[in-house]
N, C-alpha and C positions, 0 to 999 in steps of 0.2 A: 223527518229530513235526514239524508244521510250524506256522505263524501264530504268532501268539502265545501265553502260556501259559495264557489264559481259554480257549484254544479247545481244550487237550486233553481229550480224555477220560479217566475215571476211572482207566482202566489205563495211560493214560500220566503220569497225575498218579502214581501208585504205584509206576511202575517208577523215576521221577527222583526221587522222594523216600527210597526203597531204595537207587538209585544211590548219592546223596549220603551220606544215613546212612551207610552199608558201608565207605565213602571216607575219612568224615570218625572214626569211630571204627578204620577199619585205622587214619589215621595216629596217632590218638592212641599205638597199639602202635608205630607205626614208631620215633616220639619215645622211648618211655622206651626203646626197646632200644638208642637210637644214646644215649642219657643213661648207660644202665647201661655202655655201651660203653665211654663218652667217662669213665668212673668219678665217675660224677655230674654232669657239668658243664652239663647246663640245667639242674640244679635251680637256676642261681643265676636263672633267669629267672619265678621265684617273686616275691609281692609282699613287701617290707617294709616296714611300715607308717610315712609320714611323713617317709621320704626325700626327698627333691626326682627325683634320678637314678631311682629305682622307678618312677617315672609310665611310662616307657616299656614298663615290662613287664608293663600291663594287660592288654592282650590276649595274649602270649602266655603269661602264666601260667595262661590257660584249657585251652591244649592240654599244660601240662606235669604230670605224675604222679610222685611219692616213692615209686615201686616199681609192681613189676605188680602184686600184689595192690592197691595202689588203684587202678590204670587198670581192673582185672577188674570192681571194687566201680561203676563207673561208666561201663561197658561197656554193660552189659543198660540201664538206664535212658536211658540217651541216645538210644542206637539206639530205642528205644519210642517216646521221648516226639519228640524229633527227626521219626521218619516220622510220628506222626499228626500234628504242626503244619504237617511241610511239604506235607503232603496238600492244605492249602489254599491252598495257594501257593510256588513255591522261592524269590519274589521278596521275598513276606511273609516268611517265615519265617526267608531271611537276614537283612532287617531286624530283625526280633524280636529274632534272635541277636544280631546284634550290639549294637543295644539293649541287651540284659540281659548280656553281656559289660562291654559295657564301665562298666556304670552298678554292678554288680556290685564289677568291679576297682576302681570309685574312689573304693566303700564301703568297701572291705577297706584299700585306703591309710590312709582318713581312722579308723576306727573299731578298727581289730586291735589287741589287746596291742602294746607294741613288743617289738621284739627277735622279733618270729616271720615267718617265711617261708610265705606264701598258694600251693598253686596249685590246681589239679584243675578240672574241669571239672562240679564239684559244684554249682558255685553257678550255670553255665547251664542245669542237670535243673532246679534247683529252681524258676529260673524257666520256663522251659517247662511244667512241671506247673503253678505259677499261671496259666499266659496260658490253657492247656487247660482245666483246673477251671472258668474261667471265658467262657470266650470265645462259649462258646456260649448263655450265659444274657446275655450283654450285647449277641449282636448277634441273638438270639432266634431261632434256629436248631434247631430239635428236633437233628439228629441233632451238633450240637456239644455241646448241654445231655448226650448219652446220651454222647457219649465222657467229656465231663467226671467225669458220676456215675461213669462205668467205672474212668476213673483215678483219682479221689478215691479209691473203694473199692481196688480195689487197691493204693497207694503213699500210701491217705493216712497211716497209722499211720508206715508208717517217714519220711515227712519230717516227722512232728510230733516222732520222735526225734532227727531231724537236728538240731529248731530247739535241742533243750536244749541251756544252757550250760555241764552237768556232764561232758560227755562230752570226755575227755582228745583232745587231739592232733585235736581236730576243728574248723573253721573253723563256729561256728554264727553268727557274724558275716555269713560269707562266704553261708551255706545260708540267712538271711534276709533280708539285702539282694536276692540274684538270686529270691527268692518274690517280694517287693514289686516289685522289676524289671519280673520275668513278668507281676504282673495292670497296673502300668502301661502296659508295651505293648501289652494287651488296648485299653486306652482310645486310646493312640496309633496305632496300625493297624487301630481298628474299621472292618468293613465296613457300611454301611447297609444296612436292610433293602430287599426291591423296594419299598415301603410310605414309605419314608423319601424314596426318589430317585422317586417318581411325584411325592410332595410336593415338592419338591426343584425340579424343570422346570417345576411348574404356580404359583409362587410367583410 
């Protein structure tokens, strides 16, 4: 690949966005085995809600899991949603992430019961699925609008189960602040339409 990354083609938008994915949820697995190893010892890098010292561990309580069946539960969706956002970009799509990381983390500080420990990587799917749902209907894109319907249908029932508050041992704090995240960074990293930027230069 060369030039910049406006200038790849489709299959090279696909394979770096595959790359990344593949990359970024091995380490998710790398992390809890060297946790499980270490007999716990990044869970302390979990949120606590309204610490002062916590703040630091906004972002990396995104990469840390309370066992491999949650890293698995978080797995399949990441990777999903991860390569179809970064299909549009890997510059965008870091920004997004970390956008919804970090705006995510410093909802779960400010809002969590106290006395509990946030991590998982739940609350960055959930935003991704909002910026997807959406993104396409706001920068008027046919085939953003058909991914969106695609993952609405698919994933929308189980994150409307996410958002409940009945659901024991689950961060629905954490699973609705990174949705709001998600479609605010739709608004923050919109692309104009050709239609916008003809207007745009002839202004």
């Amino acid at each position: 690949m060369s030039g910049t990354e406006s200038e790849w083609s489709q299959g090279d938008r696909a394979k770096a966005a595959a790359k990344l994915m593949v990359g970024w949820v091995g380490l998710l697995w790398l992390l809890e085995v060297v946790d499980v190893v270490s007999g716990h010892a990044l869970d302390s890098f979990g949120i606590v809600p309204r610490v002062p010292s916590e703040l630091i561990d906004i972002i990396p309580a995104a990469f840390i899991h309370f066992g491999f069946a949650h890293v698995a539960a978080n797995s399949v969706p990441l990777l999903v949603f991860g390569f179809l956002a970064a299909l549009g970009g890997i510059r965008r799509f870091v920004a997004v992430s970390a956008l919804i990381i970090v705006a995510d983390g410093l909802g779960v500080w400010l809002i969590s019961p106290a006395h509990t420990n946030t991590a998982g990587a739940s609350g960055l799917i959930f935003g991704l699925f909002g910026f997807l749902l959406i993104t396409g209907f706001v920068e008027r894109r046919p085939l953003g609008i058909a991914v969106g319907l695609l993952v609405g249908a698919v994933w929308g029932t189980s994150i409307l189960l996410g958002l409940a508050p009945t659901q024991s041992g689950v961060s629905w704090q954490g699973h609705l602040i990174g949705l709001v995240a998600g479609v605010g960074a739709t608004f923050v990293f919109r692309r104009r339409t050709p239609v916008e930027q003809r207007g745009a230069l002839s202004a």
